[in-house]
PDB file of N, CA, C and O in Angstrom, chain B, residues numbered from 101:
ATOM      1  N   UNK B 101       8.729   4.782   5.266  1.00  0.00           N
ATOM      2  CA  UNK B 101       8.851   4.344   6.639  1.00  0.00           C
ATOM      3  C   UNK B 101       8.283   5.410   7.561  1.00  0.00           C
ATOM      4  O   UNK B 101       8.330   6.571   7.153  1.00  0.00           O
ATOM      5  N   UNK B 102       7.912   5.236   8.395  1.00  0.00           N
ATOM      6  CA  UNK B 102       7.208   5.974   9.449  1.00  0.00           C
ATOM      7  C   UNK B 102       8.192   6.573  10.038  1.00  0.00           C
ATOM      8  O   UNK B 102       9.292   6.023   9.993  1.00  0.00           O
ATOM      9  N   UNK B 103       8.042   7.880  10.752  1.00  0.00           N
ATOM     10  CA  UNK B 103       8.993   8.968  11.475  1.00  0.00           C
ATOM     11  C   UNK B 103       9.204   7.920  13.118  1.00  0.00           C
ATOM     12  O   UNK B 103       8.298   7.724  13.928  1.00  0.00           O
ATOM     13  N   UNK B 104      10.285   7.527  13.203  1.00  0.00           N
ATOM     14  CA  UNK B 104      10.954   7.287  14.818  1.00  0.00           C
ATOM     15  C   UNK B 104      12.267   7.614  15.091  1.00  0.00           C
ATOM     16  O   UNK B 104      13.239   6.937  15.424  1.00  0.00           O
ATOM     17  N   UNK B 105      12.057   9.070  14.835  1.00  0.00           N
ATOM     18  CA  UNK B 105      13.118  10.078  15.430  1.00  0.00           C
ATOM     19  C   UNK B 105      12.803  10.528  16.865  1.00  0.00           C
ATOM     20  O   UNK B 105      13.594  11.405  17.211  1.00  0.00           O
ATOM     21  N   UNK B 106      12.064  10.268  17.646  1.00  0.00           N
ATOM     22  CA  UNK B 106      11.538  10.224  19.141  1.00  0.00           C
ATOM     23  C   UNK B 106      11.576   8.921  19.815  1.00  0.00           C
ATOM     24  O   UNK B 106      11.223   8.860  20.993  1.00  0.00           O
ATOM     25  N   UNK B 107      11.937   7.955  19.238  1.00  0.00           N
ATOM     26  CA  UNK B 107      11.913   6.423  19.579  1.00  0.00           C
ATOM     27  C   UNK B 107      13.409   6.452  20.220  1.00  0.00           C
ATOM     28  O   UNK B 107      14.096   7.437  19.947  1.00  0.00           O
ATOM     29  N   UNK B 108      13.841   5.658  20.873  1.00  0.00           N
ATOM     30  CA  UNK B 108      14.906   5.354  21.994  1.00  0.00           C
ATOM     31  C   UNK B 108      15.790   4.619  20.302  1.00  0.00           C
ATOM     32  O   UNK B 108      15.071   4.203  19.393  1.00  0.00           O
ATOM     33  N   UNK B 109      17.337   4.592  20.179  1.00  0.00           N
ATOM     34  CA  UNK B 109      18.077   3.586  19.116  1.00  0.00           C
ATOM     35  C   UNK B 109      17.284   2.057  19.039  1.00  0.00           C
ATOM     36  O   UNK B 109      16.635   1.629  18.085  1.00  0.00           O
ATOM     37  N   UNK B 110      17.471   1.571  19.976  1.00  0.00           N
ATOM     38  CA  UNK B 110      17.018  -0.017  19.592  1.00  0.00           C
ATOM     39  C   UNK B 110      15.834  -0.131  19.005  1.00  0.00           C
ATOM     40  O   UNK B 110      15.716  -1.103  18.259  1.00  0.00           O
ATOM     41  N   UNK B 111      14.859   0.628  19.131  1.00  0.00           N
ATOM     42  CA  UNK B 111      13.165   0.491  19.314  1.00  0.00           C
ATOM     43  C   UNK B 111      13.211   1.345  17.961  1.00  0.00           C
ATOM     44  O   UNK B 111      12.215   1.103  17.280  1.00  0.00           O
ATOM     45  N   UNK B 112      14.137   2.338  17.334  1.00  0.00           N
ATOM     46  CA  UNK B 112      13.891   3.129  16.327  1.00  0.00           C
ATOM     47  C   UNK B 112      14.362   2.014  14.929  1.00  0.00           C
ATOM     48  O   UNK B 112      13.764   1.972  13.854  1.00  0.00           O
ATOM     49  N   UNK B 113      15.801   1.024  15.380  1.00  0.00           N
ATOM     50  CA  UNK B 113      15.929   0.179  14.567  1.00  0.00           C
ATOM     51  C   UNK B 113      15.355  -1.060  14.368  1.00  0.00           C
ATOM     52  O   UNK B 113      15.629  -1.806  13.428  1.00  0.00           O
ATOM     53  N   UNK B 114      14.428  -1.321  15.391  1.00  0.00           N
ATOM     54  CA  UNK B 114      13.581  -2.469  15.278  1.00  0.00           C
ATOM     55  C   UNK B 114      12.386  -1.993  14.019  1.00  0.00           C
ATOM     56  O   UNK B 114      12.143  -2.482  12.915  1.00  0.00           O
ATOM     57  N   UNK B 115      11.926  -1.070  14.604  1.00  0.00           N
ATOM     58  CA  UNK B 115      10.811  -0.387  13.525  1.00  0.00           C
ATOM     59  C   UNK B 115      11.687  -0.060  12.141  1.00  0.00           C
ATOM     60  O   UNK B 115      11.029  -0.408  11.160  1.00  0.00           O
ATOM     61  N   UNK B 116      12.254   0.189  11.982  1.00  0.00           N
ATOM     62  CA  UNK B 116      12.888  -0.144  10.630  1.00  0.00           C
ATOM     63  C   UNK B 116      13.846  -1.148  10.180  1.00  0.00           C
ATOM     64  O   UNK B 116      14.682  -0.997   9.289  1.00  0.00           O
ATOM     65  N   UNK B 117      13.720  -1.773  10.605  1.00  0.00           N
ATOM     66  CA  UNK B 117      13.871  -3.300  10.343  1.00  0.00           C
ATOM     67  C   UNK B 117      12.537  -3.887   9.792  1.00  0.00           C
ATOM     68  O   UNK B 117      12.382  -4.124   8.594  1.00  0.00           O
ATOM     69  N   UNK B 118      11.379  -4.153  10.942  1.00  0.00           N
ATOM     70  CA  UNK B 118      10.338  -3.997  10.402  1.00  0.00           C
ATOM     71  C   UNK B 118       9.053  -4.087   9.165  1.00  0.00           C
ATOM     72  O   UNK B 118       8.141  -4.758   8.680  1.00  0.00           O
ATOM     73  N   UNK B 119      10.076  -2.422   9.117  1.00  0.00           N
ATOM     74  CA  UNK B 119       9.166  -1.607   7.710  1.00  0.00           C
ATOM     75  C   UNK B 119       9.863  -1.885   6.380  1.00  0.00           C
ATOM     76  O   UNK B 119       9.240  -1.654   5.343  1.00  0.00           O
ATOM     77  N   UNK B 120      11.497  -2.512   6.315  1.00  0.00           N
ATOM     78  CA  UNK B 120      11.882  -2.868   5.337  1.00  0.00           C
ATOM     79  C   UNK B 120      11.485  -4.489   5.435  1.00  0.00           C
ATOM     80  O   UNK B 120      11.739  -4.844   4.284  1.00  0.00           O
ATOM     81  N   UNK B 121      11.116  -5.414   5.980  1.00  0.00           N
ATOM     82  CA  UNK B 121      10.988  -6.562   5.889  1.00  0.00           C
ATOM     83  C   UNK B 121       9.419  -6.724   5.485  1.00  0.00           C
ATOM     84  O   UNK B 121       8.969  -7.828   5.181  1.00  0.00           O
ATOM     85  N   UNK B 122       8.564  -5.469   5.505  1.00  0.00           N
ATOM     86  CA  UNK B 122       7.119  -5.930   5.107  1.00  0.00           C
ATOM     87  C   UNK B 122       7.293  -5.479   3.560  1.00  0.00           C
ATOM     88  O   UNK B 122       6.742  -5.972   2.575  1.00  0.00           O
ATOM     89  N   UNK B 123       8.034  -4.611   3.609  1.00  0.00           N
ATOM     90  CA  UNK B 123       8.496  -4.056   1.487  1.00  0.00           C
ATOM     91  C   UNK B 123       9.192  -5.006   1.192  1.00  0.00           C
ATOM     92  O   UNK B 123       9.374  -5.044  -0.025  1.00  0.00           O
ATOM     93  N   UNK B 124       9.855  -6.097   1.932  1.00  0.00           N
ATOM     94  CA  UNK B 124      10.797  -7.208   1.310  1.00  0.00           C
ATOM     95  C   UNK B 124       9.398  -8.094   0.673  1.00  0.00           C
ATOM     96  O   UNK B 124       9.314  -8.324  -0.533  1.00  0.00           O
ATOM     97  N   UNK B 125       8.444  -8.498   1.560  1.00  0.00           N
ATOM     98  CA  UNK B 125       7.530  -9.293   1.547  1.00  0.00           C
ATOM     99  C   UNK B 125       6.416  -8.709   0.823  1.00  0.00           C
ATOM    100  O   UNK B 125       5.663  -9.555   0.340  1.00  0.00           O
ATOM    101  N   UNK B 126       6.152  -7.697   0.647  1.00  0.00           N
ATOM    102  CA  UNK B 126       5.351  -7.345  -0.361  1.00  0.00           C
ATOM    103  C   UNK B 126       5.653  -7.253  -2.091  1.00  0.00           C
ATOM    104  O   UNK B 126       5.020  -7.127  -3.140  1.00  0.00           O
ATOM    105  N   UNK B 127       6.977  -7.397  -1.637  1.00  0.00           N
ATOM    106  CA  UNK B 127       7.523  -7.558  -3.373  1.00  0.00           C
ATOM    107  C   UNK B 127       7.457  -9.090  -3.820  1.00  0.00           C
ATOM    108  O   UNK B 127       6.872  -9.558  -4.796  1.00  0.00           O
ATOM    109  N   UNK B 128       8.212  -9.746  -2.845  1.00  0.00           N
ATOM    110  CA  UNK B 128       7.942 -11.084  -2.824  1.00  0.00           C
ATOM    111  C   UNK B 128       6.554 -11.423  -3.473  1.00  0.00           C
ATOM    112  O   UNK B 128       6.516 -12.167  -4.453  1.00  0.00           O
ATOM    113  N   UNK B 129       5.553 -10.949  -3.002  1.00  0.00           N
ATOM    114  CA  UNK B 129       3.923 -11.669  -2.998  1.00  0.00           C
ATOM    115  C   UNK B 129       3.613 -11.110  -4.517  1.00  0.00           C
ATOM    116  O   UNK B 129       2.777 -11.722  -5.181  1.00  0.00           O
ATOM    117  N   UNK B 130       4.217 -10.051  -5.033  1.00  0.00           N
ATOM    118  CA  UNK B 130       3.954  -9.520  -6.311  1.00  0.00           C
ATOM    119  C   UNK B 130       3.983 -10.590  -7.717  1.00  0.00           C
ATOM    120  O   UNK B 130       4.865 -11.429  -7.902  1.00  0.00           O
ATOM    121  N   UNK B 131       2.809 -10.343  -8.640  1.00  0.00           N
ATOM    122  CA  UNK B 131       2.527 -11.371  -9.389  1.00  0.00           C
ATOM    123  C   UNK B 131       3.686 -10.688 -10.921  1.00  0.00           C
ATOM    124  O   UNK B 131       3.918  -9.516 -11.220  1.00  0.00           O
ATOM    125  N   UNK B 132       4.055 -11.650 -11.419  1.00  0.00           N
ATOM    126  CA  UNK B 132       4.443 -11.348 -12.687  1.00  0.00           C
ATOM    127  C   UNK B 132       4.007 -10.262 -13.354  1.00  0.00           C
ATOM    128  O   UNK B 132       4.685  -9.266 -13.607  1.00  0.00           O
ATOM    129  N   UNK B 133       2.685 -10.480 -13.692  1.00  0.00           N
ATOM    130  CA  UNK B 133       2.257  -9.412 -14.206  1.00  0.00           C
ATOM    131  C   UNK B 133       2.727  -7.792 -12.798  1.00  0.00           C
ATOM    132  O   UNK B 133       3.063  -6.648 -13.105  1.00  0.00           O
ATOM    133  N   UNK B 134       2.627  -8.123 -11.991  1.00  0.00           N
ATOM    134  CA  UNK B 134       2.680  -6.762 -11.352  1.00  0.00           C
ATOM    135  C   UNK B 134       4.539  -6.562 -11.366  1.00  0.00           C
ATOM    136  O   UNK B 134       5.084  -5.485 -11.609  1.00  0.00           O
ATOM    137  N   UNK B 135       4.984  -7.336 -11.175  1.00  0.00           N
ATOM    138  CA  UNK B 135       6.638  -7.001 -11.358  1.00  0.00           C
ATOM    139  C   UNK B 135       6.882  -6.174 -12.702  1.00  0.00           C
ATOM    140  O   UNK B 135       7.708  -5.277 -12.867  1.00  0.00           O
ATOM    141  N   UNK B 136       5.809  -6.778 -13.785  1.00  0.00           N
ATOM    142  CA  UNK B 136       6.378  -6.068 -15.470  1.00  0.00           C
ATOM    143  C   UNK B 136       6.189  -4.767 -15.013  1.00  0.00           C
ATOM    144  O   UNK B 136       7.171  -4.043 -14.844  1.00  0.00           O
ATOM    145  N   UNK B 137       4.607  -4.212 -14.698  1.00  0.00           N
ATOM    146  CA  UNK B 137       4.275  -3.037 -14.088  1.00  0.00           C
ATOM    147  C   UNK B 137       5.337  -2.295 -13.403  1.00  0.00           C
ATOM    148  O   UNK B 137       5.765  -1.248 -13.888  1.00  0.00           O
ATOM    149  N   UNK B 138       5.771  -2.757 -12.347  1.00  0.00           N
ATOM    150  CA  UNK B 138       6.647  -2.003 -11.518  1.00  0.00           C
ATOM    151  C   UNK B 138       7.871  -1.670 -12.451  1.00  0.00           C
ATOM    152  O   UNK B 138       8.542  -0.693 -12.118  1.00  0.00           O
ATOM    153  N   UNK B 139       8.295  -2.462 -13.738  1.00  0.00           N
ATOM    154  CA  UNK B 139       9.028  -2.171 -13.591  1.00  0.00           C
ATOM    155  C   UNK B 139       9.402  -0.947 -14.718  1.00  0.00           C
ATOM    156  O   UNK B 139      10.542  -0.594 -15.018  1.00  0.00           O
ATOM    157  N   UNK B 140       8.111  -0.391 -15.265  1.00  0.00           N
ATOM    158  CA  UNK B 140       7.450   0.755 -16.150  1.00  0.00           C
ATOM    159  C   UNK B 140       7.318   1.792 -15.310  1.00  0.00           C
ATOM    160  O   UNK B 140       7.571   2.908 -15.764  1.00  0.00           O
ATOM    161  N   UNK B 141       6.967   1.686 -14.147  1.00  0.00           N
ATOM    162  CA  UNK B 141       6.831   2.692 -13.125  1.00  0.00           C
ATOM    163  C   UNK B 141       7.796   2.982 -12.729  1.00  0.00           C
ATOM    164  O   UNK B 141       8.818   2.408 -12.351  1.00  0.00           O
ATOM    165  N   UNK B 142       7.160   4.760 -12.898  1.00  0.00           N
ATOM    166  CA  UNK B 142       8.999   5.649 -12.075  1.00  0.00           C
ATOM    167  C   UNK B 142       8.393   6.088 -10.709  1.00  0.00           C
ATOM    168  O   UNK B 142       7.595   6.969 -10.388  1.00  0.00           O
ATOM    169  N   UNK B 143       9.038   5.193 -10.073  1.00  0.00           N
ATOM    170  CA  UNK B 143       8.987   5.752  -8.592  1.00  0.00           C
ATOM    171  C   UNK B 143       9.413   4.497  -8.062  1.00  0.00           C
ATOM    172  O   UNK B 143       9.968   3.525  -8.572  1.00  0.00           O
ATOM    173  N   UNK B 144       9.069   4.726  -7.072  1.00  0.00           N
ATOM    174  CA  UNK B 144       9.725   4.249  -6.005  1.00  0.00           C
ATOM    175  C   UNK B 144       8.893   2.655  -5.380  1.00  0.00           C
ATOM    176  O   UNK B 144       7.683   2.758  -5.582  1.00  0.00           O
ATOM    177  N   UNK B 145       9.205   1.482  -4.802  1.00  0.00           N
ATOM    178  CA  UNK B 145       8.751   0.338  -5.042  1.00  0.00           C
ATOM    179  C   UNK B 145       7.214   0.537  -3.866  1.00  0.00           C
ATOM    180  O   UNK B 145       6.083   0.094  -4.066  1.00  0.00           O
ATOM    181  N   UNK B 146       7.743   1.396  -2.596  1.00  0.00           N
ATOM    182  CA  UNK B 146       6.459   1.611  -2.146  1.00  0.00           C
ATOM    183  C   UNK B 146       5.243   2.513  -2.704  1.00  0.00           C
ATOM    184  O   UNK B 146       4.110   2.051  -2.843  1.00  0.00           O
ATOM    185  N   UNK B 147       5.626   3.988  -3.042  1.00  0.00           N
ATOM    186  CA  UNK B 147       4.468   4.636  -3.842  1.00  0.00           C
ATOM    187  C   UNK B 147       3.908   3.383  -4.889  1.00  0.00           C
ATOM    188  O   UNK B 147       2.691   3.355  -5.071  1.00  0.00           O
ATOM    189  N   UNK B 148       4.739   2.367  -5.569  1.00  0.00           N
ATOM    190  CA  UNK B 148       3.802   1.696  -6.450  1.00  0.00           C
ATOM    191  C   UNK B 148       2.840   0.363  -5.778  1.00  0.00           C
ATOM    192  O   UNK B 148       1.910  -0.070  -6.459  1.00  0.00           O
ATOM    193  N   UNK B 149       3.071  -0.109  -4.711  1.00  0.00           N
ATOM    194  CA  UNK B 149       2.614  -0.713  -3.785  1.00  0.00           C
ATOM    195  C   UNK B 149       1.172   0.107  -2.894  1.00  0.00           C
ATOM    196  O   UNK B 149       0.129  -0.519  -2.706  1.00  0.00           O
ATOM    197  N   UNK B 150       1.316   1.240  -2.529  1.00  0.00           N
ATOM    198  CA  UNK B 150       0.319   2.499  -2.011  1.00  0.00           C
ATOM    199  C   UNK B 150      -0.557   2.636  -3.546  1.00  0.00           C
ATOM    200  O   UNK B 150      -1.743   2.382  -3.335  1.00  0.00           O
ATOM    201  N   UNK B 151      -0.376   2.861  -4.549  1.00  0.00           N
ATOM    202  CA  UNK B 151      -1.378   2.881  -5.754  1.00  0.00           C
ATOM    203  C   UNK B 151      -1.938   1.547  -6.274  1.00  0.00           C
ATOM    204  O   UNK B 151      -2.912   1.542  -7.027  1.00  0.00           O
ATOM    205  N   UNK B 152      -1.415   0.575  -5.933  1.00  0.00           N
ATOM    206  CA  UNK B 152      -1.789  -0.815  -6.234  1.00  0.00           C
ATOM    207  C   UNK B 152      -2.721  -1.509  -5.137  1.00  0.00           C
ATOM    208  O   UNK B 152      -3.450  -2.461  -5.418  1.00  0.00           O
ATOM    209  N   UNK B 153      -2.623  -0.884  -3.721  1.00  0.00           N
ATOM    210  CA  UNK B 153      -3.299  -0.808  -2.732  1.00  0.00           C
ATOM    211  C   UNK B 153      -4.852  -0.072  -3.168  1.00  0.00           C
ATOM    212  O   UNK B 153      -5.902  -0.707  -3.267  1.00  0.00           O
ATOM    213  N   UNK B 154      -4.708   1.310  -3.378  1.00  0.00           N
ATOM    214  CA  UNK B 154      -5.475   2.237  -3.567  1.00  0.00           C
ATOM    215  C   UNK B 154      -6.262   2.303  -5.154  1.00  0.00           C
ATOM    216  O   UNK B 154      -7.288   2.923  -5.431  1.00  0.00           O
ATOM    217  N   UNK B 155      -5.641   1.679  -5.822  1.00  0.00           N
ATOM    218  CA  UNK B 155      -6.517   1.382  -7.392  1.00  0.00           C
ATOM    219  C   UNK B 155      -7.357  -0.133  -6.840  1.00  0.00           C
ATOM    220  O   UNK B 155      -8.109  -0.736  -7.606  1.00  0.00           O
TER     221      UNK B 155
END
């Protein structure tokens, strides 16, 4: 999630609201085959989303 420790409360929990609802939806869109993947991978559900982006 992006740093909004300078953001006002409401506007800091909107943005993370947000940023967990696009990782809700990006898991969602994930194909079978990429769920088996993820679920071999040690880390974390975004770093494997950022390398699946980036491969």
């Amino acid at each position: 999630m992006a740093n909004t420790k300078k953001l006002p409360h409401d506007e800091r929990k909107k943005a993370r609201r947000a940023a967990r609802k696009r990782i809700r939806e990006a898991y969602a869109a994930l194909t079978r085959k990429d769920r088996k993947a993820l679920s071999k991978f040690e880390g974390p559900l975004t770093r494997f989303l950022r390398e699946k982006a980036g491969a």
